[in-house]
N, C-alpha and C positions, 0 to 999 in steps of 0.2 A: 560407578555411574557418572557420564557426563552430565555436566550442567545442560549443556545443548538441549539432552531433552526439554528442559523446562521452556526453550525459545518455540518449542514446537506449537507452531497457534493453524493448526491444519483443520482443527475442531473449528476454530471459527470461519476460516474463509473459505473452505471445501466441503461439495456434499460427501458423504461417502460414495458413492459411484466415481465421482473423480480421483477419491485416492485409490478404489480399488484400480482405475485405470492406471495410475501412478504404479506402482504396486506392482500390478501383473505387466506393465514396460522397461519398468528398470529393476525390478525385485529379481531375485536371483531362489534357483529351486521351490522348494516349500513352498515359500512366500510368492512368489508369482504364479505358480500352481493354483495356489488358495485361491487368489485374488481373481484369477483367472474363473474358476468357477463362480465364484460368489458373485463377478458382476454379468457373467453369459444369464443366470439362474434370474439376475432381477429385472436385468434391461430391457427397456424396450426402444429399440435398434432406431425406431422409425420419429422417436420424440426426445433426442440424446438433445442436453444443454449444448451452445457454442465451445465451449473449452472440451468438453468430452468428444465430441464431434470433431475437433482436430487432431486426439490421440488416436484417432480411427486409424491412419494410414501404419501407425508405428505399432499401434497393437496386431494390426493385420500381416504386416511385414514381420515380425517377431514370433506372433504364435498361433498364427493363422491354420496351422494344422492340427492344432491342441483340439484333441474328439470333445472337448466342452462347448467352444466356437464354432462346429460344423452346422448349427441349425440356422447361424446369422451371418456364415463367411462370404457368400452372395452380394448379403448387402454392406458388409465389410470391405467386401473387395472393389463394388462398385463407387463404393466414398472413394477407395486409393485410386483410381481410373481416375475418378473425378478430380481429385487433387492435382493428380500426375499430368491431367489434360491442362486446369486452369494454371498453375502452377510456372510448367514451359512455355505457358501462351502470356503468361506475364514476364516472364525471363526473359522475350525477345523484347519486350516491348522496354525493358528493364538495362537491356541491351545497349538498344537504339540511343536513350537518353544519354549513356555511361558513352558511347561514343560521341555523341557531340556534344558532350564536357571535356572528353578529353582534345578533342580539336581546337575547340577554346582555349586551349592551354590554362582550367583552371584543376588547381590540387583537391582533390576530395580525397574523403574516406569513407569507405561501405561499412556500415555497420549495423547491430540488432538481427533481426530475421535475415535479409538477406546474405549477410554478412556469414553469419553461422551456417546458411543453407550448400555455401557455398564452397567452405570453406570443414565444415561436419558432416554434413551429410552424405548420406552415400545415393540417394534417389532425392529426385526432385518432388514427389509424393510424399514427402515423412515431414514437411514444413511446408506447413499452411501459412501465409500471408497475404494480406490486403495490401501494403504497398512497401514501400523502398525508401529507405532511409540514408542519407547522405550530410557526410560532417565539412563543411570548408570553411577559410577562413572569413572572417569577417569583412574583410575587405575588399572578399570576392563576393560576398553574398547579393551584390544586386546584375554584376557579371552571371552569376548563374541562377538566376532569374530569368535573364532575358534568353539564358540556353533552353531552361524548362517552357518558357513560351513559346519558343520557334517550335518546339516539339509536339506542340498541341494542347500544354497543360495549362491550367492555370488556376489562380486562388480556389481556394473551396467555400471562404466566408466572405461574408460582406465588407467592406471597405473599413468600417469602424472596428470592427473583431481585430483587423491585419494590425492596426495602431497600437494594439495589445500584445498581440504577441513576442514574447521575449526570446524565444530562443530558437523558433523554427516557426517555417510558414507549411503549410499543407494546402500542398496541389493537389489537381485530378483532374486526366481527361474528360472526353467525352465517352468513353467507355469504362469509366468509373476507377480508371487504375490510380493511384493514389501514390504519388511523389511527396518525400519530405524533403524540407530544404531544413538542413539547421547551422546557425551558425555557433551556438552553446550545445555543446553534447546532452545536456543535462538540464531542466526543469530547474531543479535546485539549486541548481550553480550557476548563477550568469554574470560570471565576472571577467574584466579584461584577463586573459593572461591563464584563465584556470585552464583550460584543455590543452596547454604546449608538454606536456607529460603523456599524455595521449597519443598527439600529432611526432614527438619524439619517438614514442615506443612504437609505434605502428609500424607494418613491414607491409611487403608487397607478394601479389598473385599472381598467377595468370590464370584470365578465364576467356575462353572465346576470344583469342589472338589480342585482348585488352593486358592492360599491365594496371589492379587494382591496388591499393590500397586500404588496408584493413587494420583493426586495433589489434593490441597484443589480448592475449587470451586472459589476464587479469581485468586488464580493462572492458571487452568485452562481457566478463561476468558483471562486472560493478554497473554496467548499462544495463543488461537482462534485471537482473535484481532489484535495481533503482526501478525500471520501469514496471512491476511487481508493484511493490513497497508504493506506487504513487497511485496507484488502483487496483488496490487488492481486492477487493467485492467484487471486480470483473473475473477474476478466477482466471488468468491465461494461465493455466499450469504447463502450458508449452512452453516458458522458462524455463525450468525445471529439468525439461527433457535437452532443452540447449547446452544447461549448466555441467549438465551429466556426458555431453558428448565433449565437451570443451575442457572437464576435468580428466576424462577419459583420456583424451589426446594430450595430452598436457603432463605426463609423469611429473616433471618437474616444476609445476605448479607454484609460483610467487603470493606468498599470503603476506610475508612484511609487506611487498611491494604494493598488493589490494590495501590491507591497512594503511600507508604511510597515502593513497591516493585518497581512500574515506576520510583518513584525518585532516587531510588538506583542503577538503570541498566541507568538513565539516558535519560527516552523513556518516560516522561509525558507530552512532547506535542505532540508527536508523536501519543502517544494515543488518544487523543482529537478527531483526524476523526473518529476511532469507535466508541466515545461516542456520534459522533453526528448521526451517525445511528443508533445505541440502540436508541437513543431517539426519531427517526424518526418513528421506526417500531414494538418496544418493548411495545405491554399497559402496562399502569399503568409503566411508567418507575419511577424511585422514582427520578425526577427533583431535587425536592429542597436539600436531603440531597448529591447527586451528586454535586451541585453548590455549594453546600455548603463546600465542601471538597477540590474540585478541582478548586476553583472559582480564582487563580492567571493563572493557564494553561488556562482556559477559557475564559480569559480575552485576555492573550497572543497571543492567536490562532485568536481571532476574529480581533486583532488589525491585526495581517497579513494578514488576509484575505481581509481584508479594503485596506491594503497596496497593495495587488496584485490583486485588482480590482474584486474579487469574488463574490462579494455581491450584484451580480446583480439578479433579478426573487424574489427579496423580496416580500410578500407583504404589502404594505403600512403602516397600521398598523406597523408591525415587523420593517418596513425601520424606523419609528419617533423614535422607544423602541430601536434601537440599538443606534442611532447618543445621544438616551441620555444614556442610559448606558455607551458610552465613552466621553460624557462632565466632564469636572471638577465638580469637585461641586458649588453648584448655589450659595454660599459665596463668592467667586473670581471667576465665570465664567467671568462675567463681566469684570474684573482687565485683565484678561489675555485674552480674546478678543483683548481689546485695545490696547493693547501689539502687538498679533502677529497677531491679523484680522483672523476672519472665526472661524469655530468651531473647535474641535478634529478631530474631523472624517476628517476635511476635509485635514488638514494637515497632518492626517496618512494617505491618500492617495494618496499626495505629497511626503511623502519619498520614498528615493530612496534604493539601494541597496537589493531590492528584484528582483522576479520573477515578469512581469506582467502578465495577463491574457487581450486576446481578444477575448469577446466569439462573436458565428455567427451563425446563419439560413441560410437558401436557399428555392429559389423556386427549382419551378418540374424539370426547365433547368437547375440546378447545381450552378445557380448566386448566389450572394451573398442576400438576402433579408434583413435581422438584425444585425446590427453590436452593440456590448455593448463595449463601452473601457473606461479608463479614457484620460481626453482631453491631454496629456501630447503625447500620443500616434499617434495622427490623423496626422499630418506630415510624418509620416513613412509607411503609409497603401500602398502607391505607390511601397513601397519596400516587405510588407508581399505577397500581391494579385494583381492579373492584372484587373489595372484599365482599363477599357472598354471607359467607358464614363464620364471623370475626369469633366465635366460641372455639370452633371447631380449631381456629388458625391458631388462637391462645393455646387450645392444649398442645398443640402438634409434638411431639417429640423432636429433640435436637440430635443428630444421627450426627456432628460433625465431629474429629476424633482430635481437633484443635481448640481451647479455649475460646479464640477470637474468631474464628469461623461459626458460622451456623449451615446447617442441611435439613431440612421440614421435607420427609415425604407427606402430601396432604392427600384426602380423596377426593372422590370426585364434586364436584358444583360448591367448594369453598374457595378458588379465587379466582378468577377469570381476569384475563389483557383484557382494556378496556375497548370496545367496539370502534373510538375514534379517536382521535387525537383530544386531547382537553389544552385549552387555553391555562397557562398556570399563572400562577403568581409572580411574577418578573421586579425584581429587588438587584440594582446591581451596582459595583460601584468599578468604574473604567481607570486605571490611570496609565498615561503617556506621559513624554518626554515634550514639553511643548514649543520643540525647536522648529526652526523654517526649515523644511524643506524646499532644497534650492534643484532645478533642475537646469543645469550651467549648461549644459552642450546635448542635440537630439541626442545623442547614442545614449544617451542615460534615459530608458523608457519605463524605470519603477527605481523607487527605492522602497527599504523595508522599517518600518518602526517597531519598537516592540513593546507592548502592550499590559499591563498584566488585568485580569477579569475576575472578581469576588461575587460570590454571588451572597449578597449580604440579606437574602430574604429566610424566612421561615422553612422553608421549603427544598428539598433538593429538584435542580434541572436535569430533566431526564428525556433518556429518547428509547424505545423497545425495540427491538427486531424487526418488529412486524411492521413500521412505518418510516419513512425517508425523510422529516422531518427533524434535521440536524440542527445544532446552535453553531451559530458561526459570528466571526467576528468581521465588519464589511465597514463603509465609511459611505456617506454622500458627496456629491463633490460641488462645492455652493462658490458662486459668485463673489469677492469681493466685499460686493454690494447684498450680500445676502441671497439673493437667488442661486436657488435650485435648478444646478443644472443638470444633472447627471444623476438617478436614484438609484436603480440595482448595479452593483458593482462588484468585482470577483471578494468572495470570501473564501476567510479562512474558518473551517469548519474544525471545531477542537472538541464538539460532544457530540459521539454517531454513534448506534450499536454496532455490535457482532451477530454473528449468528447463534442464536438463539441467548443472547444478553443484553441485558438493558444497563444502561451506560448512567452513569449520575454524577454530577457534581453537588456535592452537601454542601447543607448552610456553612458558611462561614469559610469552606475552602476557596483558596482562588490559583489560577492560572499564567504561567506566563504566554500569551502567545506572540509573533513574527508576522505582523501583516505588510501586503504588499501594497503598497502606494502608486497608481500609475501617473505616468506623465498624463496630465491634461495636454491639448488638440494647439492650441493654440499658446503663444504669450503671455503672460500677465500674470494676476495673481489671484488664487483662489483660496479655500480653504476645506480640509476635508472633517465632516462632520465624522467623529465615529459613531455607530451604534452596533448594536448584537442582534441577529436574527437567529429567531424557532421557525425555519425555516415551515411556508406556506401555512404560519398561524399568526404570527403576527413580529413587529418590530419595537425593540425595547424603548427607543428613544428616538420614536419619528418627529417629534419636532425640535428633537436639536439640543434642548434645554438642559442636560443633566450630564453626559457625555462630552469628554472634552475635542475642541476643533484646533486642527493642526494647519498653521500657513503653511503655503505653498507659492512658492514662485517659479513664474517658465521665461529663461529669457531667447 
């Protein structure tokens, strides 16, 4: 058994229709077969999600003549026209730009969608995108600016949004075509000097009489997957099918090389959830030299997922291969048993200081059906869901085949999600580093603190499925002199569900998190108030009083 499996969280961010579509595009015999019937049998062609609706061209191209797809290939084929039409009518225009940057004599590189379409694909119909992505350097970034304006494009937000943005500006015509300018590759990384490992490994194309510049195929995975990993509940699983054609092409494939770049931007376990979908949906994924490379992040990642209750929908088999892969060694298993009682696994799923997960089913009336938690949890379910019939919930039976797990099939009208969000009981205790933040020269447009958050109430903080009502951690930005000048400000959201789980932070655990600080507009000196937002219920500490405030200077 690979570990990998355990990375697999396909259950939380994909409906089944998407992975059937995953499935029946990249699955091989049997398995694509299957998949193939199973989603022709359910779909309906006419009300497919955004991410399922761009596998359209590649599933039609692939197995468009499979007699299971003959009743929807019409309108199958008319998406691939469609693609294939908007697609080259975005390419010229795509074109045009990539020529007068290059006349400007400034260095870019294509990469993301474009990048792979052009460089993977074999029709211009099997990659859907909305716009065009470009990397240069920073010194040329307001040089190709004024190339993207001669061109017809220009900002997409309003003038105070641009003051924020750290790593790329997004443009768009008047025909809604949509230019990135970026000068950091990456969201997560915005530091002098990170992307010359990039701009080194890149090589060059030719397309359309242009000489382009494009990433090497490690680093284009590590962009595909970053930009996954940074909006996973959008579900673009057309990464996926990128990843697949760039491994494909790629026999010789660099995984120290992706490693040694994650561990430099500091994003290798971050990484680990798209490796556990490559490995999910990817054939012939190459397991052992991936473990082999990445086998301390892997290790990492699985021990959190233990800790925050994930690991639930194993099967049985996979459940005995993980609790041994995190035993001691069977030298001093025994020694350290005696010691602390129970296994690994079972004590990383006693600590504390994470996120928990309680995932949950329903019947047809909306009740609760399946509850999965670990037993640390069950006391407080009074407080997550409205208990109906708190008899019936005491007797339930425990169906879990782990000590510290629990599993209550219940029946129907004993616990129901509550109809609306509830105001809870908000206990917290914040602390920071309470140094100045100095912001010495414009190019410095955030800096980051880090934070740690206890939730020191009664109560665990929690968020369901079923509602967008995240806890995040955000700041005010006050005058000096006291005034409030600045109130919503980007947060860092550290408690959100999954699909179909509800997320909790318990009494007493707390958090570290990495918030972003942005340059204030002007001079001077401010200070930024922290507080925690239960996003659209209310603010932990709107007046300031309990939460600590961080100088800031702009010179």
């Amino acid at each position: 058994m690979s570990l990998l499996a355990v990375l697999d969280e396909s259950e939380q961010f994909l409906t089944l229709a998407q992975k059937r579509m995953l499935d029946a595009v990249l699955g091989e015999g049997a398995v694509s077969d299957a998949a193939i019937r199973d989603w022709a049998a359910a779909v309906d062609i006419n009300a497919l999600d955004a991410a399922s609706y761009r596998l359209v061209p590649a599933l039609c191209a692939r197995a468009g003549s499979n007699p299971a797809l003959r009743p929807l290939y019409g309108r199958m084929k008319g998406i691939y026209r469609y693609f294939f039409y908007r697609n080259n009518r975005f390419l010229t225009f795509v074109e045009r730009v990539f020529s007068a940057l290059v006349a400007a004599g400034i260095d870019f590189i294509v990469f993301k969608g474009t990048s792979t379409l052009l460089q993977y694909y074999r029709s211009a119909a099997l990659r859907s995108f909305g716009d065009c992505d470009i990397l240069v350097q920073r010194r040329d970034k307001e040089r190709a600016e004024e190339v993207l304006v001669t061109c017809g494009l220009s900002y997409r937000y309003d003038a105070e949004r641009k003051l924020r943005d750290r790593h790329s500006y997004d443009f768009v015509d008047a025909a809604e075509n949509g230019f990135d300018l970026h000068w950091y590759s990456l969201l997560e990384s915005c530091e002098e000097g990170i992307d010359d490992g990039l701009w080194n490994r890149s090589h060059h194309i030719e397309w359309k009489s242009l000489r382009l510049r494009v990433l090497a195929p490690e680093d284009e995975l590590l962009v595909a997957g970053m930009g996954w990993i940074r909006e996973p509940m959008n579900a673009r699983v057309d990464w996926i099918y990128d990843a697949w054609l760039i491994l494909k092409a790629t026999p010789d494939f660099d995984w120290r090389l992706l490693h040694e770049e994650l561990k430099r931007r500091k994003l290798q376990l971050s990484f680990m959830s798209a490796i556990g979908l490559l490995h999910r949906f990817v054939p012939h994924f190459p397991n052992v030299a991936v473990e082999k490379e990445l086998f301390h992040e892997i290790r990492s990642v699985v021990e959190r997922l233990v800790a925050e209750n994930r690991t639930f929908g194993l099967d049985p088999e996979t459940d005995r291969q993980l609790t041994a892969a995190l035993s001691f060694p069977a030298g001093f298993r025994r020694f350290v048993g005696a010691i602390f009682g129970g296994d690994k696994r079972e004590r990383i799923a006693r600590s504390g200081n994470v996120i928990r997960y309680l995932r949950y089913c329903s019947h047809l009336d909306g009740s609760i059906s399946h509850l999965y938690f670990h037993r640390d949890v069950r006391t407080f379910l009074r407080h997550i869901f409205d208990v109906v019939d708190p008899v019936a919930l005491w007797r339930a039976k425990n169906y879990a085949q782990r000590r510290e797990d629990v599993h209550l099939c219940l029946p129907p009208g004993v616990l129901r999600v509550p109809p609306k969000v509830r105001p809870q009981r908000y206990a917290a205790r914040v602390n920071a580093d309470n140094q100045l933040l100095r912001f010495v020269t414009p190019e410095i447009t955030s800096l980051s603190v880090l934070v740690r958050i206890t939730n020191t109430g009664s109560r665990p903080w929690h968020v369901l499925a079923c509602d967008d009502c995240q806890f995040g951690l955000s700041y005010h930005l006050a005058a000096e002199g006291g005034e409030c000048l600045s109130w919503d400000l980007p947060r860092h959201y550290f408690l959100f569900a999954l699909r179909n789980q509800a997320a909790l932070l318990l009494p007493g655990d707390s958090l570290q998190v990495e918030l972003e600080i942005l340059r204030p507009p002007t001079p001077g000196r401010y200070e930024a108030r922290l507080d925690i937002v239960h996003e659209h219920v209310a603010w932990f500490d709107p007046n300031g009083q309990y939460f600590p405030r961080l100088p800031i200077e702009v010179l």
